[in-house]
N, C-alpha and C positions, 0 to 999 in steps of 0.2 A: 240580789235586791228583792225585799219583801213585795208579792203583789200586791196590788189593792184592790178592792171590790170594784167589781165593772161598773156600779150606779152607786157612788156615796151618796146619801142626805143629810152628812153632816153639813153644819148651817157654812156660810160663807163667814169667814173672821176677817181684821185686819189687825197685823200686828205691826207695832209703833215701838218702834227705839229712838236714841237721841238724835239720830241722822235722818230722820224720815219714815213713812209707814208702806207698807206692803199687803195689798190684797189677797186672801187666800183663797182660792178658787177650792171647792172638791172633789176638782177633777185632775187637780195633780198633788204634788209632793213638793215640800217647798224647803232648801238645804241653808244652812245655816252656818257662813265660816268665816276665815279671813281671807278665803280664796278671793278677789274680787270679780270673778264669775258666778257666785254664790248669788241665791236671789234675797237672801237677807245679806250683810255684809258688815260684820266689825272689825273695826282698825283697831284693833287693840293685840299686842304680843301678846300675851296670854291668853288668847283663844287660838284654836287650833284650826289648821283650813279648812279640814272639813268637819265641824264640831256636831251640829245636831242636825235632823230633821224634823220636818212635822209633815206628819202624813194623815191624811183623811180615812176613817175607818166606817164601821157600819154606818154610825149617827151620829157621829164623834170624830176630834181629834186627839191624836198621841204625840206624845214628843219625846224623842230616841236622842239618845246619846251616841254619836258613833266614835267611840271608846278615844272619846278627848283627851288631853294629857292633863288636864286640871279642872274636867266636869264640867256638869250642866246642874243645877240648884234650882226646883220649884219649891214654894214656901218654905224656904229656908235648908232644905236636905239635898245631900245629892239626890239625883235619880237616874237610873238609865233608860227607863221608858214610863211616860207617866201620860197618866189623861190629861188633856187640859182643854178649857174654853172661852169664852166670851170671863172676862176679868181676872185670868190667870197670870200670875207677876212671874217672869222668870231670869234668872242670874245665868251668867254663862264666866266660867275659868273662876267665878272667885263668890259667895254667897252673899258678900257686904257690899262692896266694889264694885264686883263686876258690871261689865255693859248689860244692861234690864230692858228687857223688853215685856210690853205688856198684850195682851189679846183684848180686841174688844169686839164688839158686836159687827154685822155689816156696819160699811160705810154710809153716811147719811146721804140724805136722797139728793142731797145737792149735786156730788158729782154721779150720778146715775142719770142726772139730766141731760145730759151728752148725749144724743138721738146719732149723732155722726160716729161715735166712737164705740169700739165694739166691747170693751173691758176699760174704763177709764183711772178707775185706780190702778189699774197695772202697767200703767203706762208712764211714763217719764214725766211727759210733757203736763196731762191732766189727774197727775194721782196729786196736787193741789195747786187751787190758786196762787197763783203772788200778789193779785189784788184782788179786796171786794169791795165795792161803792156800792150805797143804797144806790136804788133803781131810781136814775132822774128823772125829774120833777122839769124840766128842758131839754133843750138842743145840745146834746155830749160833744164837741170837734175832738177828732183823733188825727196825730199827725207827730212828724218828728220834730216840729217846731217847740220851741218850749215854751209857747203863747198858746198850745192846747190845754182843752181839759184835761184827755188822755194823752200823755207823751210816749209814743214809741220811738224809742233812742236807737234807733238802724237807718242806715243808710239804704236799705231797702225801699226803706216808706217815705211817701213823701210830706215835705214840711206839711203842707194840709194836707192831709191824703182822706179821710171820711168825715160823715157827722150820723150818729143817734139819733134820729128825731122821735119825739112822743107824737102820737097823732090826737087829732081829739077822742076819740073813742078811747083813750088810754093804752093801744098800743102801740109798737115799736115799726119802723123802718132805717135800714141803713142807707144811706146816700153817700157814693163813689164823690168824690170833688175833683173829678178828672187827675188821678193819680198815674201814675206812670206803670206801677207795677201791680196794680189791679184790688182793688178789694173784693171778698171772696166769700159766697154765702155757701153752708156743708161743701166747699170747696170750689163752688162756681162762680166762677165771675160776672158780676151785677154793678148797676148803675143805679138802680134804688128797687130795694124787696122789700116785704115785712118781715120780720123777725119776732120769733114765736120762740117757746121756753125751748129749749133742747137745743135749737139751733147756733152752729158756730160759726161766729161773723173773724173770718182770716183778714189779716195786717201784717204785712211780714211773716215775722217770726210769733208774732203774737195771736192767741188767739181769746173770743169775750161772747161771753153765754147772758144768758138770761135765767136767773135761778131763783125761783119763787120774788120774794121782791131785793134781789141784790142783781148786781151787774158784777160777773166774776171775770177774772181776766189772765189767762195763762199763758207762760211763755215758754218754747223751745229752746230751750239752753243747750242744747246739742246731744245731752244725755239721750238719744231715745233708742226704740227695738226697734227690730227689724223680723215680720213672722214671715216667713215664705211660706205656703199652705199649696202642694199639689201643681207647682207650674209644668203645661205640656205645652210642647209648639211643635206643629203640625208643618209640613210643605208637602206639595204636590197632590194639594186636595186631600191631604191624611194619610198617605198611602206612606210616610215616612215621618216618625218621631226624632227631633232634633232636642228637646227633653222632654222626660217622662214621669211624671207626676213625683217633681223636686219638692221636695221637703225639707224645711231647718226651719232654727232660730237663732237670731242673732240676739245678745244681748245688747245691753247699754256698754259704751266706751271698750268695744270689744274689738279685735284687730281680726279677722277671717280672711284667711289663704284658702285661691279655690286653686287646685291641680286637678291634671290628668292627664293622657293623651290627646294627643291632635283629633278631633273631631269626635270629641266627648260632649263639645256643646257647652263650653267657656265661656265665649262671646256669646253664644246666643241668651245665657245666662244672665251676663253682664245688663245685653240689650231689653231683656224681661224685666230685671229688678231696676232700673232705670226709667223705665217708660221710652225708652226711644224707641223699642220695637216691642210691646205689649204679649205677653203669653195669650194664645188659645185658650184654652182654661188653665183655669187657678189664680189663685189671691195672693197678693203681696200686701201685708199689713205693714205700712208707716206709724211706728208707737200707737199701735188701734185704731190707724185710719186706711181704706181701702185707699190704696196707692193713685192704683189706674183710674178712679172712679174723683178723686179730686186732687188728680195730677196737674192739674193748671195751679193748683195754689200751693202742693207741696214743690212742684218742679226747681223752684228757688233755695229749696233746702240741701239740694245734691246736688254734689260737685262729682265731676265725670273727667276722669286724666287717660285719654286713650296712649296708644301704645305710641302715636307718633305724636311733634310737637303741634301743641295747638298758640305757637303763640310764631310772631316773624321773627324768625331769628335775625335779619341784616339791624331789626332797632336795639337798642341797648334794655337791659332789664329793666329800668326806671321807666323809661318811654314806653316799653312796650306793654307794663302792666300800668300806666298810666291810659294810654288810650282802650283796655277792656273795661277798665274801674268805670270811662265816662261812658262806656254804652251800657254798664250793667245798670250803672245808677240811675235814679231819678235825676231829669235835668235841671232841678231845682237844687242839686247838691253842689256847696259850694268847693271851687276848686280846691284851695282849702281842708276841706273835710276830704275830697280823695286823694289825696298826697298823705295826709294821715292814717287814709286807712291801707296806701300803698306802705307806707315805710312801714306799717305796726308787720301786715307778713313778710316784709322782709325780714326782716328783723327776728321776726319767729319762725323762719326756718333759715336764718345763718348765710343770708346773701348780703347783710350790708357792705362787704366787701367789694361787691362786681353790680353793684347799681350802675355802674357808667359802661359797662361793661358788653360788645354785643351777646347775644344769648350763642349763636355759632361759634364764638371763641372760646364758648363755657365748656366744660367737660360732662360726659354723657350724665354723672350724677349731678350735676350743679344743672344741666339742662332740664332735669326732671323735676328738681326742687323750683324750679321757674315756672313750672305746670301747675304746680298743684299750689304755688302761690296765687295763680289765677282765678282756681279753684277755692281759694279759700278769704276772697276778697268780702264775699258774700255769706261768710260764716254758717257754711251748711254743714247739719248736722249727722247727713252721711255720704262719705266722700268714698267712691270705687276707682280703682285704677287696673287699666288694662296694661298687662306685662311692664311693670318699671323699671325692670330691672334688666330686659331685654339687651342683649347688647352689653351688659357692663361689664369689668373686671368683677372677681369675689370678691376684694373690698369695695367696691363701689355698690354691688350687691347688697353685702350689710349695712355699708350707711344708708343708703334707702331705705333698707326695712327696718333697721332703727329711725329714723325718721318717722315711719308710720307709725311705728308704736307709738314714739311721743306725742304726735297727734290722736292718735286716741285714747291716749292717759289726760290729752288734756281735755275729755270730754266730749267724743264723736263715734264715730260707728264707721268703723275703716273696713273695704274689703278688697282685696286684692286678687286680679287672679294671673297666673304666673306658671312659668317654666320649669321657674329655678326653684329646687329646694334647698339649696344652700341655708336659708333665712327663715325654714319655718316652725324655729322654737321659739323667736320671737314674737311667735303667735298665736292667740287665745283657743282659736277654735280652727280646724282642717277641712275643708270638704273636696272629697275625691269622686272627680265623677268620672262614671265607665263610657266604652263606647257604646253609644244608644242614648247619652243624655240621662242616664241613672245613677243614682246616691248610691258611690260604692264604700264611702265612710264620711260619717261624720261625728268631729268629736275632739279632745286633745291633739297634736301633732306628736308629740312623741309617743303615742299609742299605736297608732296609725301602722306603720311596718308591722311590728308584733300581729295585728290584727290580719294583714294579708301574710303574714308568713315568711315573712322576707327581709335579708339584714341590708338593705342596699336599695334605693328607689329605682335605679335602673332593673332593677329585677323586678320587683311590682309593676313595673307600666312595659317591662317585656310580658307578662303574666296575662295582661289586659291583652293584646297582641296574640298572642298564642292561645288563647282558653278563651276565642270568643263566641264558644254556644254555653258558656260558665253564666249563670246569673246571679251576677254580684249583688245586683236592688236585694233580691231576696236573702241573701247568706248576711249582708246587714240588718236588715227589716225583723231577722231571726235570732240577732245576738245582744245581749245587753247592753252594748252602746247605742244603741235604736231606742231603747225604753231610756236608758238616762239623760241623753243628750238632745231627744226629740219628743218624745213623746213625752217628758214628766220635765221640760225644759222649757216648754210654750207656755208664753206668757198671756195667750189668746185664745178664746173659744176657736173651734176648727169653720172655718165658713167654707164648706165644697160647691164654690159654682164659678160660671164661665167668666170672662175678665168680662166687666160693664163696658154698655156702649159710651159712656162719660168719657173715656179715653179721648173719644174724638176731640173733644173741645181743648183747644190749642190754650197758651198761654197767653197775657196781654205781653204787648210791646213795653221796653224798660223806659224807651222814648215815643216823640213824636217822629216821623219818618223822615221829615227832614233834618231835627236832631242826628238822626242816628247816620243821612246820608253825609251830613257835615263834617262827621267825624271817622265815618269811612274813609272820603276823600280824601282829608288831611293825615291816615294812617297811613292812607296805600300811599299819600307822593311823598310820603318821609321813610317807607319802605323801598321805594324805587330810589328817591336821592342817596341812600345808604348803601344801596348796591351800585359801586363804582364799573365795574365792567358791563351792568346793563348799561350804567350812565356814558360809557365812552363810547357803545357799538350804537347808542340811541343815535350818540351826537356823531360819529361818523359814517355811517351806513347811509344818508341822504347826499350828503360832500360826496361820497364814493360815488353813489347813480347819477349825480348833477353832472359830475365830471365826465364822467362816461356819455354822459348824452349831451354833454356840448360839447366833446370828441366827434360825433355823430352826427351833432345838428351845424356846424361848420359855424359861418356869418349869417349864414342863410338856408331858410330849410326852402330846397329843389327839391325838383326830380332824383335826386339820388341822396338825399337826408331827413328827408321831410318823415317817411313813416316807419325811417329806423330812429329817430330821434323820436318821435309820438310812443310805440312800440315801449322804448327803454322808459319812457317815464311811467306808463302804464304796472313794468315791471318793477320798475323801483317803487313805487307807493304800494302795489301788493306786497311787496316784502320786508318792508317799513310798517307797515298795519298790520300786517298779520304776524308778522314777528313780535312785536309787540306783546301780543295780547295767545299764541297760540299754549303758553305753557301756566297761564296764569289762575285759571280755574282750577285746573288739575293738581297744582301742586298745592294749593292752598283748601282741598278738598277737607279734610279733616279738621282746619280750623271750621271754614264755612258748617258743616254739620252739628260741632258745638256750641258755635255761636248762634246756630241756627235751632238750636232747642233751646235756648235759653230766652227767645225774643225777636233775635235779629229778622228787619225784613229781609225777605227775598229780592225785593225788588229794590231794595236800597243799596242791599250789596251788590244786584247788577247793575244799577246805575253810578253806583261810586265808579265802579273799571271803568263803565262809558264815559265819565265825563274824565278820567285823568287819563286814560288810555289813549281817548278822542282826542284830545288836547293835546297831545306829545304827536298822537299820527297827524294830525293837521300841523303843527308847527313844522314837522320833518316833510310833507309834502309843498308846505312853499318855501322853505330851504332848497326839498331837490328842484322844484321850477323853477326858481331864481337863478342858481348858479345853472341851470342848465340854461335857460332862455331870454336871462336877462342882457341886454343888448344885441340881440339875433333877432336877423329881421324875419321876422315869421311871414310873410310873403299875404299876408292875409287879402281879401277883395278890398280893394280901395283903405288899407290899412284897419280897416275896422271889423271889430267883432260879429255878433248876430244882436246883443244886448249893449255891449258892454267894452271896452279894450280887452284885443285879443290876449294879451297875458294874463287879464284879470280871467278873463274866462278862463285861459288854460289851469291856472292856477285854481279855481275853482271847482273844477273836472277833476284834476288829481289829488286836491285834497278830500273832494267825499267818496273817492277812489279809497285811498288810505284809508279815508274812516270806514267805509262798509268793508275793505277787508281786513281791517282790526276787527268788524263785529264779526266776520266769519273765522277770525283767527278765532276767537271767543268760543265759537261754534264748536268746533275741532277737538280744544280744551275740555268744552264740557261732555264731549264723546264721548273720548279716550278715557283708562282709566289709568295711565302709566305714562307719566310725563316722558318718558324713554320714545318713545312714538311720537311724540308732537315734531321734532325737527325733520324725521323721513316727509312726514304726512305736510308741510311746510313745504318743503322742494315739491313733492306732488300738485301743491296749490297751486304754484309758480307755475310749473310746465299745464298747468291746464287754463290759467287764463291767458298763458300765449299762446296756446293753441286755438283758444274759441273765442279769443278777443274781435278776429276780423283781419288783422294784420296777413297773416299766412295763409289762412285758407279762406275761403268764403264757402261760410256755412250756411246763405242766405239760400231758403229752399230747399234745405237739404233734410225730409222729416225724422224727426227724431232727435238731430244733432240740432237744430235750430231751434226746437223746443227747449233745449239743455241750455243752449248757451244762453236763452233769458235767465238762469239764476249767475250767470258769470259775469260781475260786474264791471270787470275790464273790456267789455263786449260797449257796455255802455261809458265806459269812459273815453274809450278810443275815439267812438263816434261822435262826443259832446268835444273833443279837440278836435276833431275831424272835420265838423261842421264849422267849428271855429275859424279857420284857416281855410273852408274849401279845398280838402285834399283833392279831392276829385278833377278842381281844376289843373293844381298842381303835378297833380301824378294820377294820368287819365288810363283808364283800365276797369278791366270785372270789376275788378276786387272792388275799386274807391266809388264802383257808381252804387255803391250799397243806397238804401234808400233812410239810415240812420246817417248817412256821412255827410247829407245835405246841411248845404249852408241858409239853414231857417231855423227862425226863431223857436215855431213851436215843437221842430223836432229838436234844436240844441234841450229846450227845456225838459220833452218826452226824456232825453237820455238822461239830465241832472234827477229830473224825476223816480226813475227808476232807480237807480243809486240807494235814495232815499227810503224808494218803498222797500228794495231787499236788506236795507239796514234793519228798517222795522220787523219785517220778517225771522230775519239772522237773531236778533234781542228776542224776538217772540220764542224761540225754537229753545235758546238756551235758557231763559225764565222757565220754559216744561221739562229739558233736562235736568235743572239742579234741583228739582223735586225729586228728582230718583233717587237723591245723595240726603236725603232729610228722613228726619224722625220719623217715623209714621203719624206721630199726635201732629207735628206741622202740616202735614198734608193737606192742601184746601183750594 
């Protein structure tokens, strides 16, 4: 490959064929084919894939023929390398015919108005309008309604979602109309700004400038680039690079496979070009817009399919991409409109068959194609997937990764990264990183081997293994796949600096929080009702302790029933509540963090568990009192409670028993990071509230141990029946003259009390937990 002068000045051109126009920058080289990685692109068989180039020279451009099979023709001749400039006509495969493209001067200053965008003709989304309206003369509404001015036809925005206003002084502000998914000024979300020439006011997928006196208006059709520029990430204060100044670019509707060995820094990868976990320095350019810096308003454009399922498998695939559609949407979208936009990806990726279907019955490919229909609800424009293929047979392998390609033939920017090379000629571009988190190729996939020396991938990533003081960054950074596929490939000026503090700024919510808690609630109790074996041990687990403690509590709780019958009911609502709730966090951890960068509250998702979770341990705790207590004569002083009848009370006692250790089951959940733990750590629970309940030992005075057992809420349930009943009368001794066991009102309430306040506590602890399982942009 010919070099080029280190500083061209030759002018900037655009060159315009029938499909569209192309900015030429002078600081690359721009290739000309039917390859459709090519950055000019003609569909025509009689041009050749790689037909010409135009390359920038001293003060000038050239245009090279690279020895086409039916030429290249300026003014009418062939040529094989010819000057050309601002109004040069050129033919390509045929001198009459062929597809003509023309040169013309820079772009007019209209799209240079873009203050937000770093090269806007080279960009997908803003190299032109799809609408210009003079600059109004009133108040613009924008909205998906078709009673707007502006209509934007996405399910993203809502029916009203902004308004234009002109102010007196003749300029501009936007005004939010309390939308769901945020209107967005240079990427930030606002409730009312002004709006000045350059600046870009985001709507969905659409975005509307201000260009001398027009109103321009462009849309993300999903065609866009992707420039990675330098990402490094840092841990343990820097002292260790997890990647080290990554470099590519992605084209438009391009398909990229990323390999390597284990702990090459894949995922940390994934998590950079995502925003979920932001690079220490370097830039991520979204079609010419800093990624990290107005990631709250591209966030909605990328769909994220981790390695494991983000969706419940016990609901059926209709149901279950029916309840993401109504949190992703606006609450103003009618049901209606998400059932249509549920069936349209079914349908486009090949599930109409198993709509009724649970997703656990699906097979490991049919389970993945249910991912990334989740993902693609919201028609984002670049979709990554973490290992898909994980797990699969080789044919399920390849239908996967055909699948991806068809979704990026049909206009998105796919990146995969993966194990398996079974699948990777399917795919446009390769990138290999070594260990240290360094580009040890980037470029074709069937190039790839040849270039490390090796007829076999298991030899290349033994290579990586064995040779690692070899420095791969460099021995690529040295070879002509580095100059063609990166450096004369960038679609973007280089911007070297550290990722912006704008990161921080989270996304808006897709609903209101009680929206979103409504349809929480009704997913998880149509999740639970679906799993029949939770549903049988719900319903007999309470039957089984009742019985057992009206085995205990005779006709009559004495002296010799009264505090093995209290005792068993303390145990059974601990492990009715915390059974419950101890595997539920953990296992649903990977949905929660997707759903939790797209919107979801935090606090909605923990109170949806609370109230379905609370509601089933309360029904099972006056279940197990019932059958254990109902017609036993609890022996109480003069038949009466401290407040209330004694069974009311008891049954009161053990249901916020059961509820607070539901919330500490909760607790547990959010601990652990391996649902395999939670049932040991379950039996643990058990044996520790009968141990510091009161029943067996008397802890009262003892320091240390008496400190502890105030977080053990069986300490205080015991005592709130205890008082109930006057065990102390009943069955006289150390142990029952506790001074919680009193039959008085304000201490019955002290112990209902406390209950209540280690519930709060227990919600509080796992609300700061399942922040450690969030994006880092959610953080707050």
């Amino acid at each position: 490959m010919r070099e080029r002068p280190v500083a061209s000045t030759a002018p900037e051109l655009v060159i315009e064929t029938e499909t569209g126009s192309t900015v030429m920058s002078p600081s690359r080289e721009y290739h000309v084919g039917r390859d459709p990685l090519s950055d000019v692109v003609l569909d025509d068989d009689r041009v050749s894939w790689h037909h010409a180039v135009l390359r920038p020279e001293a003060d000038h451009w050239t245009l090279e023929d690279e020895n086409s099979r039916n030429g290249t023709y300026a003014d009418g001749r062939r040529v094989h390398e010819w000057d050309v400039g601002p109004g040069s006509v050129i033919r390509f495969a045929n001198p009459s015919d062929g597809p003509r493209a023309v040169l013309l001067g820079r772009p007019p200053p209209a799209t240079e108005r873009l203050s937000a965008v770093s090269m806007p003709a080279a960009t997908g989304t803003f190299r032109r309008p799809s609408v210009v309206l003079p600059l109004p003369a009133r108040t613009v509404r924008i909205g998906r309604g078709g009673d707007n001015d502006l209509v934007v036809d996405e399910l993203v925005v809502s029916r009203q979602h902004a308004e234009l206003h002109i102010c007196p002084d003749g300029t501009y502000e936007i005004v939010d109309l309390g939308s769901h998914n945020g209107t967005f000024l240079n990427g930030v979300p606002v409730a009312c700004a002004p709006v000045t020439p350059g600046d870009i006011v985001g709507i969905g997928h659409a975005a509307f400038c201000l260009v001398g006196d027009q109103l321009q208006e462009y849309i993300d059709t999903g065609e866009v680039s992707l420039d990675v520029q330098d990402l490094t990430v840092e841990v343990d204060q820097g002292r260790k690079k997890l990647l080290d100044q990554v470099s590519f670019p992605v084209g438009e509707k391009c398909l990229l496979a990323v390999v390597g060995p284990s702990g090459a820094g894949k995922s940390t990868l994934l998590n950079a070009l995502t925003g979920q976990r932001p690079a220490d320095r370097g830039t991520v350019l979204y079609d010419g817009r800093d990624l990290y810096r107005d990631y709250a308003e591209l966030r909605q454009r990328i769909g994220l399919v981790p390695q494991d399922d983000i969706l419940h498998t016990q609901l059926t695939v209709h149901r279950a991409l029916g309840y993401a559609a109504k949190l992703r949407f606006p609450q103003d979208t009618a049901k209606a409109e998400r059932r249509a936009r549920v069936d349209e990806v079914i349908g486009e990726l090949g599930l109409a068959q198993r709509v009724g279907q649970p997703i656990h019955s699906l097979s490991g490919g049919q389970r993945k194609r249910v991912s990334v229909a989740l993902e693609l609800l919201t028609k984002p424009s670049l979709l990554f997937l973490d290992e898909p293929t994980s797990g699969l047979d080789p044919g399920m392998d390849r239908s996967v990764m055909h699948m991806l390609r068809g979704l990026a033939d049909d206009g998105r920017t796919v990146v995969v990264v993966t194990h398996s090379v079974l699948s990777l000629d399917v795919c446009d571009r390769l990138l290999v990183l070594a260990p240290g988190g360094t580009v040890a190729y980037y470029g074709p996939p069937d190039d790839a081997l040849a270039f490390f020396g090796h007829r076999q991938w298991p030899e290349a990533f033994e290579a990586f293994e064995r040779d690692q003081g070899r420095d791969w960054a460099a021995e690529y950074r040295d070879s002509p796949f580095h100059d063609e596929y990166i450096d004369n490939s960038s679609t973007q000026p280089h911007l070297p600096r550290p990722a912006p503090d704008a990161v921080v700024v989270p996304p808006p919510k897709a609903q209101s929080w009680g929206s979103q808690l409504g349809t929480l609630v009704r997913r998880y109790a149509a999740t639970l009702a679906a799993d029949r074996t939770f549903l049988a041990v719900m319903i007999a687990l309470p039957f089984v302790m009742g019985v057992m403690a009206r085995a205990l509590a005779g006709s009559e709780l004495t002296l010799g029933t009264a505090m093995n019958a209290l005792l068993i009911l303390c145990v059974g609502a601990v492990l009715t509540g915390a059974a419950n709730a101890v595997r539920e966090l953990v296992k649903e951890r990977v949905i929660y963090q997707r759903e939790r960068s797209v919107g979801l509250s935090r606090s909605a998702y923990l109170m949806s568990k609370v109230v379905v979770l609370g509601t089933v341990s309360v029904l099972q705790a006056i279940v197990l009192t019932l059958v254990a207590l109902l017609g036993v004569d609890l022996n109480a002083p003069r038949g009466e409670g401290v407040l209330m009848p004694p069974l009311v009370e008891i049954t009161v006692a053990v249901a916020l028993l059961a509820f607070t250790a539901m919330m500490l089951g909760l607790l547990v959940s959010a601990l652990v990071s391996k649902e395999e733990v939670t049932m040991p750590l379950l039996v643990l629970l058990a044996i520790v509230q009968v141990v510091f309940c009161g029943a067996l030992l008397n802890v009262n005075g003892v320091p240390a141990i008496e400190q502890l057992s105030w977080l053990v809420p069986s300490r205080w349930a015991l005592g709130a029946m205890a008082g109930t009943i006057d065990l102390a009368r009943i069955v006289p001794g150390d142990l029952t003259s506790y001074s919680l066991f009193r039959h008085d009102a304000g201490v019955w309430l002290l112990n209902v009390s406390m209950m209540v306040v280690l519930s709060v506590v227990f919600g509080y602890a796992v609300d700061r937990l399942l922040r450690r399982y969030e994006p880092a942009v959610m953080r707050k």
